[in-house]
C-alpha positions as CSV (number, residue, x, y, z in Angstrom):
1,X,-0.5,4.3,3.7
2,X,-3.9,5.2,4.6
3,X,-6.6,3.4,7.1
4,X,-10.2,4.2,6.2
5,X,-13.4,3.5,8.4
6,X,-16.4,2.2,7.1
7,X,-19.2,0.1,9.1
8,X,-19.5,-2.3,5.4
9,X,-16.4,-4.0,6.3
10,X,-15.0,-6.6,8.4
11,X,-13.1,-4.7,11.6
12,X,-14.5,-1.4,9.9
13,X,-11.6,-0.6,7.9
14,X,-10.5,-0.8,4.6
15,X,-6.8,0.3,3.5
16,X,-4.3,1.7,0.9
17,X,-0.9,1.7,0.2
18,X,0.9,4.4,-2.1
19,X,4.0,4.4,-3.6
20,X,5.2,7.7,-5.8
21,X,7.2,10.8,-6.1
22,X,7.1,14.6,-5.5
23,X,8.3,16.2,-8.9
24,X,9.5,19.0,-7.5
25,X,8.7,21.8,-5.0
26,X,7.9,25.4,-6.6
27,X,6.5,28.6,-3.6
28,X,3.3,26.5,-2.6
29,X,3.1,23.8,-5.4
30,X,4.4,20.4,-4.8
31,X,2.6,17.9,-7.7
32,X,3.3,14.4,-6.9
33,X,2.2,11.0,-9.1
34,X,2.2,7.6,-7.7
35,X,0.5,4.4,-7.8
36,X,-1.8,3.1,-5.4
37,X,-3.6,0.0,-4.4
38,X,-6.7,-0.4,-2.1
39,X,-8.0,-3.4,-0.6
40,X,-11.0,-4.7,1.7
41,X,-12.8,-7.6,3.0
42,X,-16.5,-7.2,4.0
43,X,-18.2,-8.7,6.8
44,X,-19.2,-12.5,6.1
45,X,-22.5,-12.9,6.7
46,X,-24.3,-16.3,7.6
47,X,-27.3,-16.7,5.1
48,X,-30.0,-19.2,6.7
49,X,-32.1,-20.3,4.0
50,X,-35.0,-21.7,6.3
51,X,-36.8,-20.0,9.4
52,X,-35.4,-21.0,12.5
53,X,-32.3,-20.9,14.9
54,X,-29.3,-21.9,13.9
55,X,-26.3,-22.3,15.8
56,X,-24.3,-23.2,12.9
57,X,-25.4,-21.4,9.4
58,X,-26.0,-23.6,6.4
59,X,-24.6,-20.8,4.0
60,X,-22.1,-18.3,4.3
61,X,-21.3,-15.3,1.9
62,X,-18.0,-13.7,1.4
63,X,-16.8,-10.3,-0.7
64,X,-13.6,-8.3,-0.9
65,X,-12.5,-5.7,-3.2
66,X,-8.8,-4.2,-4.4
67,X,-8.1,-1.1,-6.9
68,X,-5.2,-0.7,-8.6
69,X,-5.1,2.9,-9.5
70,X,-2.3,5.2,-10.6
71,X,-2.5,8.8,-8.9
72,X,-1.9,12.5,-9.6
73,X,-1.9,14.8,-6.9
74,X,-1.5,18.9,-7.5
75,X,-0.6,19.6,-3.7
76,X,-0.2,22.5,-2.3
77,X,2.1,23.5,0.9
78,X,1.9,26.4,3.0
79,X,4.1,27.2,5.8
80,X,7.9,27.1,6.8
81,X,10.4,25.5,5.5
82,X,10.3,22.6,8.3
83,X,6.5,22.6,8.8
84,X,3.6,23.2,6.2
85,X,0.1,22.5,5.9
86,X,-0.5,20.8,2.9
87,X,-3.8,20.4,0.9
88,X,-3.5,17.2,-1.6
89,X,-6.7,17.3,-4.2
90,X,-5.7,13.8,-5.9
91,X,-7.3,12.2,-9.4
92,X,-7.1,8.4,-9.2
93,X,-7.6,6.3,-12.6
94,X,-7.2,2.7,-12.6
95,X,-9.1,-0.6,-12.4
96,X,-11.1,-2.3,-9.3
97,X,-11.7,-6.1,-9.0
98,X,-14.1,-7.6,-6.5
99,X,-14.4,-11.1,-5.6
100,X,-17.6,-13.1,-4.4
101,X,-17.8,-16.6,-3.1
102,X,-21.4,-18.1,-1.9
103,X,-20.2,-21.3,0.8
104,X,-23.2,-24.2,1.7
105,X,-22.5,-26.1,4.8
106,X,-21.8,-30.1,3.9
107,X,-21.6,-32.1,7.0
108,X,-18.6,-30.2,9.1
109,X,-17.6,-28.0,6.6
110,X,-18.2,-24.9,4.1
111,X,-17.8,-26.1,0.6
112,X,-17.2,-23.4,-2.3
113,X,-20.9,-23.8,-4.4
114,X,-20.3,-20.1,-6.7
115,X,-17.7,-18.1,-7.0
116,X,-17.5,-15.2,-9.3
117,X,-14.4,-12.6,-10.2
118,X,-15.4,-9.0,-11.6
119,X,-13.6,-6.2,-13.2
120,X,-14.0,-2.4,-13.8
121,X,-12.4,0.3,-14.7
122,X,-12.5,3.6,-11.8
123,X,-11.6,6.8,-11.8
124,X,-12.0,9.3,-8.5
125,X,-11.0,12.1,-6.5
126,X,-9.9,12.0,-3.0
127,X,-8.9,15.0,-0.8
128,X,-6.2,14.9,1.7
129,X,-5.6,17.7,4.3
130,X,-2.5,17.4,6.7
131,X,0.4,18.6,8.1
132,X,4.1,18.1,7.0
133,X,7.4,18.3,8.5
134,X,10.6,16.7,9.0
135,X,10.9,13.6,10.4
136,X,14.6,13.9,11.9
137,X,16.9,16.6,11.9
138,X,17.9,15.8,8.1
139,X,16.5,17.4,5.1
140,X,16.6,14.5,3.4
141,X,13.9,12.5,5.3
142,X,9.9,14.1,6.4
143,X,6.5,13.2,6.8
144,X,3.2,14.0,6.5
145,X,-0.1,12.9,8.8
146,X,-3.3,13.8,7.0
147,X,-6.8,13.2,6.4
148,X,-8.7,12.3,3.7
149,X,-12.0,11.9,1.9
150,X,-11.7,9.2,-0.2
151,X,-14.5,8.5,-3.4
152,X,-13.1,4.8,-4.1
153,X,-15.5,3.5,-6.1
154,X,-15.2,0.2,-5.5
155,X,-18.9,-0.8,-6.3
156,X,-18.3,0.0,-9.8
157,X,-17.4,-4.1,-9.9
158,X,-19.2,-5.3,-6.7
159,X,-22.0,-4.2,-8.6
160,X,-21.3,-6.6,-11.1
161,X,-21.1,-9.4,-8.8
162,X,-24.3,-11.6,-9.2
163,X,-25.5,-13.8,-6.9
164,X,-29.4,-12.6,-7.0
165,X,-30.2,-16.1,-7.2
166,X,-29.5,-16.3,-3.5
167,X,-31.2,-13.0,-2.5
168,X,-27.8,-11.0,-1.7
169,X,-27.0,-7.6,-2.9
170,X,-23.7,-6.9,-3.9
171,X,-23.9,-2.9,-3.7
172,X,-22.2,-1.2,-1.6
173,X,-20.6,2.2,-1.0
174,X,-17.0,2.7,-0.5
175,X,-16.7,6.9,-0.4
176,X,-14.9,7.6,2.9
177,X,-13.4,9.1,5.5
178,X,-9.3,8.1,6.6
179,X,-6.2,9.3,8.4
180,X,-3.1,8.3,6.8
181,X,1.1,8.9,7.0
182,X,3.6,9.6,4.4
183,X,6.9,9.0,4.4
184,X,9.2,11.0,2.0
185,X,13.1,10.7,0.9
186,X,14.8,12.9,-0.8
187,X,18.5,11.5,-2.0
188,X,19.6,15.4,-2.9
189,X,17.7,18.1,-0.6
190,X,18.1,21.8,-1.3
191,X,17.5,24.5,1.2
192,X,13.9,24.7,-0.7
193,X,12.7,21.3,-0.6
């Protein structure tokens, strides 16, 4: 899994979670494929359609995005056999969806006036750098802490969201810095793995 930070979204953070395998482990290659999926909410912002102070807004816009993206990842490892450093160049291909939804105030409550569903299809690199080792005293279980620059391109559907009839922009950049873990398991270790 992998936390990213990003001052666009709510709590500054958006996420990913990666499932996949290491093919095999060859001097300093390691190529793994997988299958990830990221996901964030932006900030909800209050839209007030008059001049004036409000305590409560009479409009209120929300926006999220996911990616569902299968992944290919030449990495390399350098080190010892129980500690490497490990440089993961990964090629993502897939599809990102983004949701928008436009709320007016009625009486007490926010009541759903547009909402509109967008789809595109991605395709980016991201570049991990981290360290690897075992996690316990057992080949058969290790981990990795890295960090990477992510180029999600999530505004390849945001983009498509329209709500100009508002005044809202929808664009927004999703490129990125994050620090993520890995958790591997091998069912069969050799003295190279």
């Amino acid at each position: 899994m992998e936390l990213f930070r990003h001052t666009e979204f709510e709590d500054n953070s958006f996420g990913n979670l990666n499932m996949g395998s290491q093919l095999y482990h060859w001097k300093i290659f390691a190529p793994e494929v997988g299958f990830s999926r990221y996901g964030g909410t932006f900030r909800e912002r209050g839209i007030a359609n008059e001049p004036g102070v409000y305590f409560i807004t009479p409009a209120m816009f929300h926006m999220n995005f996911n990616a569902n993206v299968f992944t290919f990842t030449p990495k390399m490892k350098l080190g010892k056999q129980d500690a490497f450093l490990s440089f993961s160049p990964t090629y993502n291909i897939g599809t990102a969806n983004a949701n928008g939804a436009y709320y007016v105030l009625d009486g007490k409550q926010y009541v759903l006036e547009k909402g509109q569903k967008k789809s595109s299809p991605v395709s980016f690199w991201s570049f991990s750098l981290g360290v690897e080792g075992l996690a316990i005293q057992e080949e058969k279980y290790w981990f990795t802490i890295f960090l990477t620059y992510s180029n999600v391109d999530a505004n390849a559907a945001l983009s498509k969201l329209d709500f100009s009839e508002y005044d809202i922009s929808t664009n927004n950049t999703t490129s990125t810095i994050g620090i993520g873990i890995r958790l591997y398991y091998n069912p069969f270790p050799v003295k190279d793995d």
